[in-house]
Residue frames as a rotation matrix with the C-alpha (Angstrom) as fourth column:
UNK 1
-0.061 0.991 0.123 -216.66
-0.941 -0.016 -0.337 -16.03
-0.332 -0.136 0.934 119.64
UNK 2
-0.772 -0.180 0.609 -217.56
-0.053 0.974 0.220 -19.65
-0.633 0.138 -0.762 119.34
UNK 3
-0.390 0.646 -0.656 -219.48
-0.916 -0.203 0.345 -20.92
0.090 0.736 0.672 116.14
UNK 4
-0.110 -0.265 0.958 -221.18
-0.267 0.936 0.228 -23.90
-0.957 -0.231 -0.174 116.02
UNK 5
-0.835 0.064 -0.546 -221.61
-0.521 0.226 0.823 -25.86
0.176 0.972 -0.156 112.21
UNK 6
-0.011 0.999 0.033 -225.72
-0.994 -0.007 -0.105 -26.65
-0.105 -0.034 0.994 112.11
UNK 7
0.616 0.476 -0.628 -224.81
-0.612 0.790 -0.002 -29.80
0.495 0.386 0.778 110.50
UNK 8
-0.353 -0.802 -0.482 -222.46
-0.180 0.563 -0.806 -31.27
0.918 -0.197 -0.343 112.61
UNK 9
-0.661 0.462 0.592 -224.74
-0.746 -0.317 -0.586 -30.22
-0.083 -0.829 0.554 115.69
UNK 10
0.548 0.836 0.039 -227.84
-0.813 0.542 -0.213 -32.22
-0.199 0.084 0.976 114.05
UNK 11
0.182 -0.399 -0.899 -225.42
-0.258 0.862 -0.436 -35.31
0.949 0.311 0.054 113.32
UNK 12
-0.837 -0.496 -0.232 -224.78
-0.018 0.448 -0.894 -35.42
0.548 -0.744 -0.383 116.85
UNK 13
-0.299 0.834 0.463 -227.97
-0.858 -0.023 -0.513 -34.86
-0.417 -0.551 0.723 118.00
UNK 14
0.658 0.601 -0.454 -229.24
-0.675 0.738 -0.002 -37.74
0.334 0.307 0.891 115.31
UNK 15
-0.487 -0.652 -0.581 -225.87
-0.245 0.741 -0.625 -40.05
0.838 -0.162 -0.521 116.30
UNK 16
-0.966 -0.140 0.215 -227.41
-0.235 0.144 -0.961 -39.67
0.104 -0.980 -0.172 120.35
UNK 17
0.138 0.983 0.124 -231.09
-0.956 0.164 -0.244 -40.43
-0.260 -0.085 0.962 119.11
UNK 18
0.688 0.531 -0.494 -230.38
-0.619 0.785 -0.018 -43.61
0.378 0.318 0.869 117.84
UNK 19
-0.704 -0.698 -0.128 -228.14
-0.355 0.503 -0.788 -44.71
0.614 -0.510 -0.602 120.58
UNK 20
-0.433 0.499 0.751 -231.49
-0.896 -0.144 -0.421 -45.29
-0.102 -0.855 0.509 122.63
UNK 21
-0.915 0.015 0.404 -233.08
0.049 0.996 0.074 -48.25
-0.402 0.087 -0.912 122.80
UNK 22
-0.728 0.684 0.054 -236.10
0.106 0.035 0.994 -49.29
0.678 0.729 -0.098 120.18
UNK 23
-0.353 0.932 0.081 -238.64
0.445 0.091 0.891 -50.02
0.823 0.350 -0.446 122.50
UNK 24
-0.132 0.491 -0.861 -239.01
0.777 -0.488 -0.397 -47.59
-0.615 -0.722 -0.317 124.62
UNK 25
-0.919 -0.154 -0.364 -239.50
0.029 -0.945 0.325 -45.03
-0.394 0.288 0.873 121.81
UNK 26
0.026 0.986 0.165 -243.27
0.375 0.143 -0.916 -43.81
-0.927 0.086 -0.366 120.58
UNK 27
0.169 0.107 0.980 -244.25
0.985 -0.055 -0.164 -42.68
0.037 0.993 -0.115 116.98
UNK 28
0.980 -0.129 0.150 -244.09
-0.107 -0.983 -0.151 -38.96
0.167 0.132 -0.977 118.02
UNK 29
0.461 -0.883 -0.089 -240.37
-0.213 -0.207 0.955 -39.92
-0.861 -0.422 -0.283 118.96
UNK 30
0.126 -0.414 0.901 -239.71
0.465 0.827 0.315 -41.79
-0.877 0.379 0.297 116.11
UNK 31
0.461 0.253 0.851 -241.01
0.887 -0.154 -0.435 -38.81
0.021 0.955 -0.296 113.87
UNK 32
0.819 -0.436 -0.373 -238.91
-0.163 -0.800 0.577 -36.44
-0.550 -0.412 -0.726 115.64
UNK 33
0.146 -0.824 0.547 -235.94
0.231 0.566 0.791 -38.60
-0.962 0.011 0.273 114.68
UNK 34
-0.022 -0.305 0.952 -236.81
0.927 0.351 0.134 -38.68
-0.375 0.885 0.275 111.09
UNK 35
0.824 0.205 0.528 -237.35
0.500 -0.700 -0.510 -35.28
0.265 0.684 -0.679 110.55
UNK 36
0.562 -0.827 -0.001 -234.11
-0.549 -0.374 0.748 -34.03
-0.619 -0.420 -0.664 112.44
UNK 37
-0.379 -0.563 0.735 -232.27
0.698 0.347 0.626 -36.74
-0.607 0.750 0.262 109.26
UNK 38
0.417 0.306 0.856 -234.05
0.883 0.087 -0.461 -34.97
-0.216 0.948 -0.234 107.16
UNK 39
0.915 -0.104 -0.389 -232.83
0.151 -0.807 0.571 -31.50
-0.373 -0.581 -0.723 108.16
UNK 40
0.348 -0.933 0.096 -229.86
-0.082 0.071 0.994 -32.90
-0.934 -0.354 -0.052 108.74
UNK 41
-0.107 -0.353 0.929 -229.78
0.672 0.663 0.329 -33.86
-0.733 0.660 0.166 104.61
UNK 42
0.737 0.417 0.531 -230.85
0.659 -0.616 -0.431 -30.85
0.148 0.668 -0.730 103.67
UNK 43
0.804 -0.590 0.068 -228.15
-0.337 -0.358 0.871 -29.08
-0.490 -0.724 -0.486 105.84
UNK 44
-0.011 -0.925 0.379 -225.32
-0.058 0.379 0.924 -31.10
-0.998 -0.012 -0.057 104.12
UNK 45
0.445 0.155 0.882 -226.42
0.655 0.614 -0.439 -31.71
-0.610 0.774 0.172 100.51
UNK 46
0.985 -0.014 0.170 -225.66
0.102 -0.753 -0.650 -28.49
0.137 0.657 -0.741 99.12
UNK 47
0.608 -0.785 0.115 -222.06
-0.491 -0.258 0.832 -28.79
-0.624 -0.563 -0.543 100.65
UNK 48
-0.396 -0.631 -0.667 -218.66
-0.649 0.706 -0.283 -30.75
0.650 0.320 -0.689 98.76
UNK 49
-0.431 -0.164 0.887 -219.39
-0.795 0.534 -0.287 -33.17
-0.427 -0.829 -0.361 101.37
UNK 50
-0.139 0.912 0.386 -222.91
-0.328 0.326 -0.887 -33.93
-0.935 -0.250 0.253 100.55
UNK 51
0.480 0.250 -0.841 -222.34
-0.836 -0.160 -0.525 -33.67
-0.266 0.955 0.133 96.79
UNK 52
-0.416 -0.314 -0.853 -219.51
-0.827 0.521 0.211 -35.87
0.378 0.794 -0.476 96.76
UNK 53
-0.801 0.371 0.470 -221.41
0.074 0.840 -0.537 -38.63
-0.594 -0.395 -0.701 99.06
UNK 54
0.429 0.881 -0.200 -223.90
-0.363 -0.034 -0.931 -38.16
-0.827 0.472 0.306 96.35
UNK 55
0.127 -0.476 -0.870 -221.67
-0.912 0.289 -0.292 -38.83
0.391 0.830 -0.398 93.42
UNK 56
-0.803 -0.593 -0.063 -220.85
-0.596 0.795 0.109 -42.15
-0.014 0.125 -0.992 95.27
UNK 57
-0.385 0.759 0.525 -224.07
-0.025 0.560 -0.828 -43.49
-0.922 -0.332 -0.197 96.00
UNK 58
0.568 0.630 -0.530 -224.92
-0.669 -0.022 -0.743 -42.65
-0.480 0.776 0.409 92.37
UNK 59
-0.230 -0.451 -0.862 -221.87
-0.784 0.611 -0.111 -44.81
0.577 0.650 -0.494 91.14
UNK 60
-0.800 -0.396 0.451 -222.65
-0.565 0.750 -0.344 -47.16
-0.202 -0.530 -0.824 93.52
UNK 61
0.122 0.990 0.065 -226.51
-0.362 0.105 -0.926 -47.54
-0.924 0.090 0.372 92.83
UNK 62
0.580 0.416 -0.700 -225.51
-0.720 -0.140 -0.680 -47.51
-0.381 0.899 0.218 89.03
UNK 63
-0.345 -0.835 0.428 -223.00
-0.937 0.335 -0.103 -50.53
-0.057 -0.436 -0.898 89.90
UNK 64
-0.525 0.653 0.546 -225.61
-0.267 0.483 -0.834 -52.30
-0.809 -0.583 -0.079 91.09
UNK 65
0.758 0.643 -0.113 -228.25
-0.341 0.243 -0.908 -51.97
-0.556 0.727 0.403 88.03
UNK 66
0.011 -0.522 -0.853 -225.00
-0.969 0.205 -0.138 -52.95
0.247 0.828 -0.503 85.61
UNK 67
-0.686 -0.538 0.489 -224.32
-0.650 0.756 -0.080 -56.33
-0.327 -0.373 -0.868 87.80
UNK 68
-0.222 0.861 0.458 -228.06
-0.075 0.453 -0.888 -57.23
-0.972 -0.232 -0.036 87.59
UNK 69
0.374 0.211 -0.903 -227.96
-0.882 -0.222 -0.417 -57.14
-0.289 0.952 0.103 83.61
């Protein structure tokens, strides 16, 4: 029986929305878009994946505020 993995599905669906071109898209497209990321972030966060791309962005973010001291 094939499975598929939800979040790998909605990464390719969001990779093949934003291959299109800007201006032909309308605000109901555009909010289609963002809520399929969002999904898609909810879908992954709770994973290792999502956690450890969270640990970097927090050392990276907290990188940042040290340089700026």
């Amino acid at each position: 029986m094939l499975t598929i993995n939800v979040g790998v599905l909605l990464a390719v669906i969001v990779l093949l929305r934003l291959r299109r071109r800007t201006e032909s898209r309308s605000r109901n497209d555009e909010k289609l878009t963002v809520i399929i990321v969002l999904a898609l972030g909810v879908v992954i966060a709770p994973t290792p994946l999502g956690e450890g791309i969270g640990d970097v962005l927090g050392q990276l973010a907290s990188g940042i505020t040290d340089s700026s001291r």
